[in-house]
PyMOL Python script that loads the backbone (N, CA, C, O; Angstrom):
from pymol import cmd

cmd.read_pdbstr("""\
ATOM      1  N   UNK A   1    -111.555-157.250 100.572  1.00  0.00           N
ATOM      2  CA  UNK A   1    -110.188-156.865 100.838  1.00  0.00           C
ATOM      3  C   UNK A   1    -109.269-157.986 100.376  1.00  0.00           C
ATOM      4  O   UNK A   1    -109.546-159.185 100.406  1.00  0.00           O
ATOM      5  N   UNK A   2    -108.056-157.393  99.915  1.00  0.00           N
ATOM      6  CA  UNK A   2    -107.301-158.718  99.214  1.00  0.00           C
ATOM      7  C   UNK A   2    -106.044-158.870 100.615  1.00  0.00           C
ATOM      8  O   UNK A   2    -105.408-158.238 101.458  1.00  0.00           O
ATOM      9  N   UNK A   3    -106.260-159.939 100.163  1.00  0.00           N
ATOM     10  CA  UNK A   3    -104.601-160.794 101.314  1.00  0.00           C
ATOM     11  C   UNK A   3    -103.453-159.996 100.831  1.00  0.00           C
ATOM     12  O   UNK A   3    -103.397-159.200  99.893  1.00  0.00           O
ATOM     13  N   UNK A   4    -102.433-160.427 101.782  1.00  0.00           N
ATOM     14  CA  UNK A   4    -100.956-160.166 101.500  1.00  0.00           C
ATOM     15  C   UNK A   4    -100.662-160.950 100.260  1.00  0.00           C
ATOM     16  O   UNK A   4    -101.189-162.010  99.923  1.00  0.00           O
ATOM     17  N   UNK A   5     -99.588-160.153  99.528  1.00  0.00           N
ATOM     18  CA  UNK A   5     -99.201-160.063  98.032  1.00  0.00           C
ATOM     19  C   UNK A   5     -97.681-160.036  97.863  1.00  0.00           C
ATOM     20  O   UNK A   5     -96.933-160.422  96.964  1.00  0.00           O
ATOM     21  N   UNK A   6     -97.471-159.388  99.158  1.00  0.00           N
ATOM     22  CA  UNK A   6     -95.889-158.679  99.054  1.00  0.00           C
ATOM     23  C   UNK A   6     -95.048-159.340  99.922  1.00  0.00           C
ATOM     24  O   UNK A   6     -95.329-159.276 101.119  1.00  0.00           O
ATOM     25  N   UNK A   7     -93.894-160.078  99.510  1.00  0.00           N
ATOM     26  CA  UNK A   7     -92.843-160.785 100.442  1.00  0.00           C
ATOM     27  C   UNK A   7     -91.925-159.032 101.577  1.00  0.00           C
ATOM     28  O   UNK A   7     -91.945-157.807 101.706  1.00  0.00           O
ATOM     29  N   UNK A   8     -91.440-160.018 101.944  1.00  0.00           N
ATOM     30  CA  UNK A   8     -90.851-158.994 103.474  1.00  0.00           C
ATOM     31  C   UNK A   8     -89.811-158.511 102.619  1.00  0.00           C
ATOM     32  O   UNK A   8     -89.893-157.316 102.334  1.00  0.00           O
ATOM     33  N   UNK A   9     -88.734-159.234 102.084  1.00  0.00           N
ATOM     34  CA  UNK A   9     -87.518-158.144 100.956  1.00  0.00           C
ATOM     35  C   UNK A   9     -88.633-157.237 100.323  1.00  0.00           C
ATOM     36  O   UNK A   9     -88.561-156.022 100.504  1.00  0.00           O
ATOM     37  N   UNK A  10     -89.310-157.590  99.840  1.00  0.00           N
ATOM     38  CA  UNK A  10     -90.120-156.085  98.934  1.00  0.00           C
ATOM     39  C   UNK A  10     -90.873-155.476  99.659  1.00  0.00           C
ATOM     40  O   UNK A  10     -91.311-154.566  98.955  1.00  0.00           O
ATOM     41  N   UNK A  11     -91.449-155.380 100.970  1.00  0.00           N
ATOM     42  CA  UNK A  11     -91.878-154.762 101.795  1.00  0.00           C
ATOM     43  C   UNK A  11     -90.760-153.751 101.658  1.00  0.00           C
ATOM     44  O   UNK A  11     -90.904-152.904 100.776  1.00  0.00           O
ATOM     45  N   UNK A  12     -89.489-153.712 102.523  1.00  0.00           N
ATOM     46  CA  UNK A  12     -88.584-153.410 103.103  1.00  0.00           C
ATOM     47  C   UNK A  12     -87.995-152.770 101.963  1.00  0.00           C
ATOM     48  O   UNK A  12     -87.136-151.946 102.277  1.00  0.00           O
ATOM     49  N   UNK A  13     -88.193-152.898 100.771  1.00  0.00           N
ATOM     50  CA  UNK A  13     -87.188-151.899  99.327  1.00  0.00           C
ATOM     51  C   UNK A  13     -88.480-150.943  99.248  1.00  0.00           C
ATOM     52  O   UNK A  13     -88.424-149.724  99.409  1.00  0.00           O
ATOM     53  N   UNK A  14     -89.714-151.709  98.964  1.00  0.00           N
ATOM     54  CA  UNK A  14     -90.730-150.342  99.260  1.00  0.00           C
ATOM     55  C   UNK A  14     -90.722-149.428 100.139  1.00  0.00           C
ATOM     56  O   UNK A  14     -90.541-148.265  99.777  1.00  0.00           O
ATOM     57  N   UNK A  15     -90.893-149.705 101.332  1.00  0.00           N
ATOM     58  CA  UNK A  15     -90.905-148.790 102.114  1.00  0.00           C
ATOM     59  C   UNK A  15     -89.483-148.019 102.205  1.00  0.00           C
ATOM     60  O   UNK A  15     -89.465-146.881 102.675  1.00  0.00           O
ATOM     61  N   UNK A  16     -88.502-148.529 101.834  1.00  0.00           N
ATOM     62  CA  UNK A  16     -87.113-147.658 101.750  1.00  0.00           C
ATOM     63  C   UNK A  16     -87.134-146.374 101.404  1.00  0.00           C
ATOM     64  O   UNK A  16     -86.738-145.352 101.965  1.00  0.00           O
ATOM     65  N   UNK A  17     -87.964-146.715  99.798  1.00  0.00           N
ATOM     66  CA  UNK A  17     -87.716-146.300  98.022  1.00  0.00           C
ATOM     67  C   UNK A  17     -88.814-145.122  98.380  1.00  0.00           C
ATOM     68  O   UNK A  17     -88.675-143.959  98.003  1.00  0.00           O
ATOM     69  N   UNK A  18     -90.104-145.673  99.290  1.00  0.00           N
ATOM     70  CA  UNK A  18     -91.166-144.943  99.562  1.00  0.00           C
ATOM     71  C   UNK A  18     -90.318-143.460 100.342  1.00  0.00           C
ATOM     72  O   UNK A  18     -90.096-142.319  99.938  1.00  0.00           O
ATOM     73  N   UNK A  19     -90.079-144.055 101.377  1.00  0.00           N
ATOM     74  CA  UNK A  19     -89.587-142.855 102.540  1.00  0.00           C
ATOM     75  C   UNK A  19     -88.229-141.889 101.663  1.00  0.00           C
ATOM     76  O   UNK A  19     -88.354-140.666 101.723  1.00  0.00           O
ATOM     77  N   UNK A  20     -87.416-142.257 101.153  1.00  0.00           N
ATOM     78  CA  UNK A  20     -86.633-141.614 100.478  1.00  0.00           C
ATOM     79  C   UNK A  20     -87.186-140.903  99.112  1.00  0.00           C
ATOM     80  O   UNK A  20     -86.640-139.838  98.825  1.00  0.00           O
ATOM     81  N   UNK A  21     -88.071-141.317  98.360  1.00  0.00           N
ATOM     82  CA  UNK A  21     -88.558-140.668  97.346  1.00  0.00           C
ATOM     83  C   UNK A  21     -89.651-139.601  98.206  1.00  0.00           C
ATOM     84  O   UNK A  21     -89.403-138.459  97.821  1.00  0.00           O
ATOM     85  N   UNK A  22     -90.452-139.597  98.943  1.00  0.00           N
ATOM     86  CA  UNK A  22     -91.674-138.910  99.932  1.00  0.00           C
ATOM     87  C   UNK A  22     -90.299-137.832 100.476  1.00  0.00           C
ATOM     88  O   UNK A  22     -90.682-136.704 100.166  1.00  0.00           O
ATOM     89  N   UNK A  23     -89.156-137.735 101.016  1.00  0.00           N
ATOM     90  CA  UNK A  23     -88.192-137.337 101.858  1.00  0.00           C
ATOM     91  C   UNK A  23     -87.823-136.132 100.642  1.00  0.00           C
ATOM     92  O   UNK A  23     -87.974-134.918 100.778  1.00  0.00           O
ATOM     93  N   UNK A  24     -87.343-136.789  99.533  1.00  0.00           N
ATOM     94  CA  UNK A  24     -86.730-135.372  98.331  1.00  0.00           C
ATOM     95  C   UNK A  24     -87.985-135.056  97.490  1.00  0.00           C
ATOM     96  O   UNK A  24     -87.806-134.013  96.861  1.00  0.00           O
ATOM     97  N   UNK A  25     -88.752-135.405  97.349  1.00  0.00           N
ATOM     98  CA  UNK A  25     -90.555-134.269  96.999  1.00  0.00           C
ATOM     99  C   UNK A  25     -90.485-133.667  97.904  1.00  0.00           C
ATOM    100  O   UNK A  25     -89.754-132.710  97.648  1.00  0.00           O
ATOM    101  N   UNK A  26     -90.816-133.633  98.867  1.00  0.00           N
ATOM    102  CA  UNK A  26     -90.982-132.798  99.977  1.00  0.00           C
ATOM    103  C   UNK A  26     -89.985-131.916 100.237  1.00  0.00           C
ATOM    104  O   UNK A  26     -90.350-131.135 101.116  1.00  0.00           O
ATOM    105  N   UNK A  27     -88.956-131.717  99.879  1.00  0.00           N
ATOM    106  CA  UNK A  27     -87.552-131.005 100.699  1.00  0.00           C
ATOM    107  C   UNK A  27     -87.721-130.154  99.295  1.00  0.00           C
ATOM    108  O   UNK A  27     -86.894-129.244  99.339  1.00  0.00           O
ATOM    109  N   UNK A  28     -88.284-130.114  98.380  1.00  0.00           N
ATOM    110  CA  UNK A  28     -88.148-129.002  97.485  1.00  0.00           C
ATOM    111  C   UNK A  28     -88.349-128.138  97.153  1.00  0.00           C
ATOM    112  O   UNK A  28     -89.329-128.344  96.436  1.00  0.00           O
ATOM    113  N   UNK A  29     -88.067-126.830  97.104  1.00  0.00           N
ATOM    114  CA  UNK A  29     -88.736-125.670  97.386  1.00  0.00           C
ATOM    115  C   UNK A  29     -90.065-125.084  96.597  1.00  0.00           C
ATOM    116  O   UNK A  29     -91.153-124.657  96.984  1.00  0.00           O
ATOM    117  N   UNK A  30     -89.534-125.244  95.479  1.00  0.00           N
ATOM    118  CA  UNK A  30     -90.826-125.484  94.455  1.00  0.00           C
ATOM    119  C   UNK A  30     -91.836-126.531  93.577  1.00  0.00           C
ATOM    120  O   UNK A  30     -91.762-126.734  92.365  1.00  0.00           O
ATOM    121  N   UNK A  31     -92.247-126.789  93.983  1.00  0.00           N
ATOM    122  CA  UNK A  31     -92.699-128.342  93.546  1.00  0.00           C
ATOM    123  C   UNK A  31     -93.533-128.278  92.304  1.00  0.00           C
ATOM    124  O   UNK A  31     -94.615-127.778  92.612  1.00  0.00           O
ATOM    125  N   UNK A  32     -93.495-128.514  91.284  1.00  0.00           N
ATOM    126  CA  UNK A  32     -93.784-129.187  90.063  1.00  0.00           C
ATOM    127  C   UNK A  32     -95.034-129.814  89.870  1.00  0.00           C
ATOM    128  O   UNK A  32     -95.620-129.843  90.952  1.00  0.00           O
ATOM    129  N   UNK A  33     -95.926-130.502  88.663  1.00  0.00           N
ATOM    130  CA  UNK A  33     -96.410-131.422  88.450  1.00  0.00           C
ATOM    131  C   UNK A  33     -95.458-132.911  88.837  1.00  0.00           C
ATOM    132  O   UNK A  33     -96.022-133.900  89.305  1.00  0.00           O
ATOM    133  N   UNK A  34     -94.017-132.880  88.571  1.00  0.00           N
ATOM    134  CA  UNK A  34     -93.274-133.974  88.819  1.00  0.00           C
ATOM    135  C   UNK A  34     -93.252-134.188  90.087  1.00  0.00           C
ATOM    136  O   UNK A  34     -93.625-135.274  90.531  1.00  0.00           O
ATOM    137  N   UNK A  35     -92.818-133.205  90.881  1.00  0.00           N
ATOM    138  CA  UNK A  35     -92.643-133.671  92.248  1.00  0.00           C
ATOM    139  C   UNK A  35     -93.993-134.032  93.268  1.00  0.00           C
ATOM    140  O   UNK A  35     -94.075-134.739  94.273  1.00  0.00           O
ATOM    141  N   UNK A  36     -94.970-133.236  92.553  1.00  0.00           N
ATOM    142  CA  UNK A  36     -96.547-134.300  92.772  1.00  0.00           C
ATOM    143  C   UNK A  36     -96.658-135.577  92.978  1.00  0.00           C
ATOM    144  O   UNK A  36     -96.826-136.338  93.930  1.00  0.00           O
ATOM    145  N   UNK A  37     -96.435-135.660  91.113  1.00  0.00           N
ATOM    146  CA  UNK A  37     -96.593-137.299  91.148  1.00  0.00           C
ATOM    147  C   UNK A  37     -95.914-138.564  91.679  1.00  0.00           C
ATOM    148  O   UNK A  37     -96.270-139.742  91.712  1.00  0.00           O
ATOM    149  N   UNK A  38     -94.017-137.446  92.379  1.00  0.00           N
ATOM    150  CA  UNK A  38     -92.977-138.694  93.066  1.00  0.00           C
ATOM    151  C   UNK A  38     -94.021-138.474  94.472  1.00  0.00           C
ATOM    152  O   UNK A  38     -94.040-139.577  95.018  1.00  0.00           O
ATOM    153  N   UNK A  39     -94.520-137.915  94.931  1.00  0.00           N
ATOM    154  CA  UNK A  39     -94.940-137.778  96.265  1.00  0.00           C
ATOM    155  C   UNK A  39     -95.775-138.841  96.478  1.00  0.00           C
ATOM    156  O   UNK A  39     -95.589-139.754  97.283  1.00  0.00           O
ATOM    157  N   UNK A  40     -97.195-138.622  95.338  1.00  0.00           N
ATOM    158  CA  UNK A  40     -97.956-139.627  95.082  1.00  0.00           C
ATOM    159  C   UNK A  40     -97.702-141.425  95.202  1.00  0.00           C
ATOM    160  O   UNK A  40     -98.113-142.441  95.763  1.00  0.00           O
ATOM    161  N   UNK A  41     -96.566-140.834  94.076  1.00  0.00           N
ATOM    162  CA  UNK A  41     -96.062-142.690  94.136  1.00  0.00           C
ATOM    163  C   UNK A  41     -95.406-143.097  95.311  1.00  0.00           C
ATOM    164  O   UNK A  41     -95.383-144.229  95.794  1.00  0.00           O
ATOM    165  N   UNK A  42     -94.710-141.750  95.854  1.00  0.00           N
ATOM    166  CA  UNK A  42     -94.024-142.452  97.628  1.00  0.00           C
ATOM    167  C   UNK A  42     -95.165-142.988  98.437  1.00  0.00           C
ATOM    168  O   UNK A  42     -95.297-144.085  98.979  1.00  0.00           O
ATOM    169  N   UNK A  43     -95.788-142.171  98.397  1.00  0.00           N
ATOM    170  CA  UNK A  43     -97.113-142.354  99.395  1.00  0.00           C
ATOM    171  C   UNK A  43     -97.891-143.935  99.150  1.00  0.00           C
ATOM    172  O   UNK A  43     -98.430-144.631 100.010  1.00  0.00           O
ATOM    173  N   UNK A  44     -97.749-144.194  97.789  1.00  0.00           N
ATOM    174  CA  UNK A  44     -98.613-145.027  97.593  1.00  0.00           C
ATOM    175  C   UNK A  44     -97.279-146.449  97.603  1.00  0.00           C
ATOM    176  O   UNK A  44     -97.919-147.482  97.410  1.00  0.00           O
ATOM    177  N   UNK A  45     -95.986-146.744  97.731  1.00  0.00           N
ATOM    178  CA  UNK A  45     -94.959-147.453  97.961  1.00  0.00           C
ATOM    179  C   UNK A  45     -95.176-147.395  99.446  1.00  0.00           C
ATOM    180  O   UNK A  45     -95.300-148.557  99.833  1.00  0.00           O
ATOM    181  N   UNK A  46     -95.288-146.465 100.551  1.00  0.00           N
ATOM    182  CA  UNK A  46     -95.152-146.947 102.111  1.00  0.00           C
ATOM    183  C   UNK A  46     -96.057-147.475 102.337  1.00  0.00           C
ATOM    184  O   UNK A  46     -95.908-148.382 103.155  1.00  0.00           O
ATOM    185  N   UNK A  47     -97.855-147.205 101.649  1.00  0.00           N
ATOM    186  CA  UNK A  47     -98.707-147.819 101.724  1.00  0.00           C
ATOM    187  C   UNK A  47     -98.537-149.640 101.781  1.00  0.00           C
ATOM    188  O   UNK A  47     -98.701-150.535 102.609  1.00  0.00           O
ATOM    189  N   UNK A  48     -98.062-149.487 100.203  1.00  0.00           N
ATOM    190  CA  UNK A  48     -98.051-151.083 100.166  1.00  0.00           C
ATOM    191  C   UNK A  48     -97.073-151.594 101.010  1.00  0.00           C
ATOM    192  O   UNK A  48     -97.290-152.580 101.714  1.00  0.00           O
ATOM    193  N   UNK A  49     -95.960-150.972 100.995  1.00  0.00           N
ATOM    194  CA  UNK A  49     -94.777-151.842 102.106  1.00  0.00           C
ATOM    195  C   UNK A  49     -95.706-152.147 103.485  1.00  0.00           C
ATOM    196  O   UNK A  49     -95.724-153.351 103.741  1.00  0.00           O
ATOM    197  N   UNK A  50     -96.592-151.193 104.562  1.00  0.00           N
ATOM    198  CA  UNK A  50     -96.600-151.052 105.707  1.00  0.00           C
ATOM    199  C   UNK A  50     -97.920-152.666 105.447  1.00  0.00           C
ATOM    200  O   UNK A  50     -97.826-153.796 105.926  1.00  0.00           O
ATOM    201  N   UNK A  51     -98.695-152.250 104.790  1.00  0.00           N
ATOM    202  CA  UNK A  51    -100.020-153.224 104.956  1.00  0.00           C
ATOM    203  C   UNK A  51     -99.838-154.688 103.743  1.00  0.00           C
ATOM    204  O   UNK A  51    -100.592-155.639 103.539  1.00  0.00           O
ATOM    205  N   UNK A  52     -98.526-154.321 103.137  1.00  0.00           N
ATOM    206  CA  UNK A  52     -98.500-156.407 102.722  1.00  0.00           C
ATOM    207  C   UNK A  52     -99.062-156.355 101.210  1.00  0.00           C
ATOM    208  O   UNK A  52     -98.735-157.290 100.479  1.00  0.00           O
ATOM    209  N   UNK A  53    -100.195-154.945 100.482  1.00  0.00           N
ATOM    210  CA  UNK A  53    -100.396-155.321  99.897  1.00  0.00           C
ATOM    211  C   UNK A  53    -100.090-154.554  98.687  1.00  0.00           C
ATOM    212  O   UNK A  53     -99.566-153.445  98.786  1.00  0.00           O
ATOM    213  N   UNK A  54    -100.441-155.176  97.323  1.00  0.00           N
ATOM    214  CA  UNK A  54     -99.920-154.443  96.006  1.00  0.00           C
ATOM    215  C   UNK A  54    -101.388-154.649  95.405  1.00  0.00           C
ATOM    216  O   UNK A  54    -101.778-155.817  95.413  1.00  0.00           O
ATOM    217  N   UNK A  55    -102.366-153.570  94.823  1.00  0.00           N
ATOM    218  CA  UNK A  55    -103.181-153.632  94.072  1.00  0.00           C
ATOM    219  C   UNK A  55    -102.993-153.616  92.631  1.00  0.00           C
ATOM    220  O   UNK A  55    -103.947-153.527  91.857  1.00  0.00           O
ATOM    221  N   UNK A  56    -101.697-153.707  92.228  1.00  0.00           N
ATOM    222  CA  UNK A  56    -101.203-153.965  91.288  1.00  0.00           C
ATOM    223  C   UNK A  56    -100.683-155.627  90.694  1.00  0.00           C
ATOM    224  O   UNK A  56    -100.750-156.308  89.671  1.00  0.00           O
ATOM    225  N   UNK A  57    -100.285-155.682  91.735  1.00  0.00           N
ATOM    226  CA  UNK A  57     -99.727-157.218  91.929  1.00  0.00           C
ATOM    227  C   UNK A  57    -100.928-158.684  92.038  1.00  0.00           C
ATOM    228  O   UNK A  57    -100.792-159.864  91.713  1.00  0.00           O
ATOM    229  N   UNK A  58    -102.189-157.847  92.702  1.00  0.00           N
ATOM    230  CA  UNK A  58    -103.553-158.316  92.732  1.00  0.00           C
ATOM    231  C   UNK A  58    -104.004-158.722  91.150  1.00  0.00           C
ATOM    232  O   UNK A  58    -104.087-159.904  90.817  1.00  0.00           O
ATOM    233  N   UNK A  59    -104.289-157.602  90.205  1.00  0.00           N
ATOM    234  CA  UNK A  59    -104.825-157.250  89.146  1.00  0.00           C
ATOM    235  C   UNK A  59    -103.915-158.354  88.572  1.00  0.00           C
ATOM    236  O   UNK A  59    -104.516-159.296  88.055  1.00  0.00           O
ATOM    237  N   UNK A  60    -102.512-158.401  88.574  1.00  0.00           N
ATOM    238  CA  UNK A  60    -101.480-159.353  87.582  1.00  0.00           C
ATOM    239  C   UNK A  60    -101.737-160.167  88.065  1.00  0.00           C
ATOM    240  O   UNK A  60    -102.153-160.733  87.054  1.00  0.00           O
ATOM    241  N   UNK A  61    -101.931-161.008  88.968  1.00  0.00           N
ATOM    242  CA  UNK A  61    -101.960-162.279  89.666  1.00  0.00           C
ATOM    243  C   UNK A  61    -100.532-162.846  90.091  1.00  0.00           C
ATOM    244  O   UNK A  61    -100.034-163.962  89.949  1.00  0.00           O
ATOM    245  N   UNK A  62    -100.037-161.621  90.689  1.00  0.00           N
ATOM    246  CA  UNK A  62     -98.653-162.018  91.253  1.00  0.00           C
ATOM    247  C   UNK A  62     -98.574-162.040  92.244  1.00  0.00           C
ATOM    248  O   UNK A  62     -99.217-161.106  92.723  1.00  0.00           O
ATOM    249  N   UNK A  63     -98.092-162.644  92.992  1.00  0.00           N
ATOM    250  CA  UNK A  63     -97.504-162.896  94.333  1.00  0.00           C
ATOM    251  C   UNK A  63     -95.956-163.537  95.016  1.00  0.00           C
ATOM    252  O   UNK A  63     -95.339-164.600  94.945  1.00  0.00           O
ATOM    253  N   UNK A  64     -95.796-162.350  95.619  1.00  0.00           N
ATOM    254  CA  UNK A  64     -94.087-162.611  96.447  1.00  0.00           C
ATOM    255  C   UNK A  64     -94.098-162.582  97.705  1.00  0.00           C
ATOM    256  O   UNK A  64     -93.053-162.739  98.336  1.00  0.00           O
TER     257      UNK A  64
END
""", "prot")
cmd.dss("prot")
cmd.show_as("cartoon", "prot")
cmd.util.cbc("prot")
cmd.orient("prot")
């Protein structure tokens, strides 16, 4: 399991960006391949905001 990756400002824009993008996928009546994949990526933005980490940010060797 990897450590925390993600500073608290980017926690806090993730999880924003997460809940508001997850909020209009969902509210749409017909949903798309597009509105899939915003769901997907919300889901996977509250993820990283709630638990610290970016498996992306891992792979780059970044850390905030």
């Amino acid at each position: 399991m990897i450590e925390a990756n993600v500073g608290n400002v980017e926690r806090l824009v993730r999880l924003a960006l997460g809940i508001l993008m997850f909020s209009w996928a969902w509210s749409q009546s017909g949903m798309n391949a597009v509105d899939w994949f915003v769901l997907l990526v919300s889901i996977a933005l509250v993820l990283n905001g709630v638990f610290s980490r970016c498996y992306l940010w891992y792979v780059l060797e970044i850390n905030t």
